[in-house]
N, C-alpha and C positions, 0 to 999 in steps of 0.2 A: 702649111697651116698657119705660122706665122703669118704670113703676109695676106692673110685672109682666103687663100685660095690653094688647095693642092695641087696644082697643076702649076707653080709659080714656084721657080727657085732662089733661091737664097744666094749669095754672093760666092760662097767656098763649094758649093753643089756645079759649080759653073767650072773650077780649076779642070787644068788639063790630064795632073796626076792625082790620083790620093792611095790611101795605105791605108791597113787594117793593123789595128795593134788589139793583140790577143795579152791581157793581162792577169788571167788566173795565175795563182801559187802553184808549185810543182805537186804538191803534195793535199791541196784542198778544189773541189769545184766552186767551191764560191767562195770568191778571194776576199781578202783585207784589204784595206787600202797601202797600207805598210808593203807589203809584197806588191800590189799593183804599183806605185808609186817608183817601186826599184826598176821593176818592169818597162813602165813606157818614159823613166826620165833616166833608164841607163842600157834598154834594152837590153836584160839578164833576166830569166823565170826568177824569182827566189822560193824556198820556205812561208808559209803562213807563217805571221805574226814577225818578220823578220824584215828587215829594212836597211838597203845600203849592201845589203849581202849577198852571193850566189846561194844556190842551191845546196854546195858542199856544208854550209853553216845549219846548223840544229839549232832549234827555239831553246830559251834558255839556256846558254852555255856561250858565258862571258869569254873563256877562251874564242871559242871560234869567232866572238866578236872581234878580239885583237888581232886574231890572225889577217893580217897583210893578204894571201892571198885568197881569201872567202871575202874580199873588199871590190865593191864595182866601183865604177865610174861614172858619174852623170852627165847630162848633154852641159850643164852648168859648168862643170870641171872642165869638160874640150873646151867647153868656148873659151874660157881664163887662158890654158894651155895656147892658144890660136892668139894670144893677143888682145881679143876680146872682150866685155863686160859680162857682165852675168848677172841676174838679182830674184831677188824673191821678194814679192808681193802676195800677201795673206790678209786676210778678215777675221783671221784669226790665231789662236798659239800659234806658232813655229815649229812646239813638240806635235803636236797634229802629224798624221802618218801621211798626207798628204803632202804638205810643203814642208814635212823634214826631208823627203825625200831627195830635194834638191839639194841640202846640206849635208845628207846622211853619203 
């Protein structure tokens, strides 16, 4: 419909692979961005309202924040570990559950 016509694809509709990334919370049907955000930039479910965290972590409880192992990894983090750069570009706060999630 972009291109004026449905019958007309778009440039990434033409790739030879693509993926489905399923980003609901474990514990909500209709996700936060906070949980989706841990989801498709560290591929781990989380908790609703919970960001940078697995599943093991409960909302509110700063412990489980600290704990080391309720902590993911983001595709941000591999890259730096490979050698490679990494950044975040936003329109907006940082604290945003969106592009925290690259930091988080």
């Amino acid at each position: 419909m972009y291109l004026g016509d449905e019958n007309k694809k778009l440039s990434f509709e033409e790739f030879p692979f693509t993926a489905n990334s399923k980003t609901y919370c474990v514990d909500k049907q209709v996700s936060d961005s906070a949980c989706t955000a841990t989801a498709y930039l560290s591929g781990v479910k989380a908790r609703g309202s919970t960001i940078g965290l697995n599943a093991k972590a409960t909302r509110r409880n700063c412990e489980d924040g600290m704990n080391q192992d309720f902590h993911t990894e983001s595709i941000a983090s591999w890259a730096l570990k490979e050698g490679k750069d990494a950044g975040l570009v936003t329109t907006t706060r940082v604290t945003h559950a969106s592009p925290a999630g690259v930091y988080a």
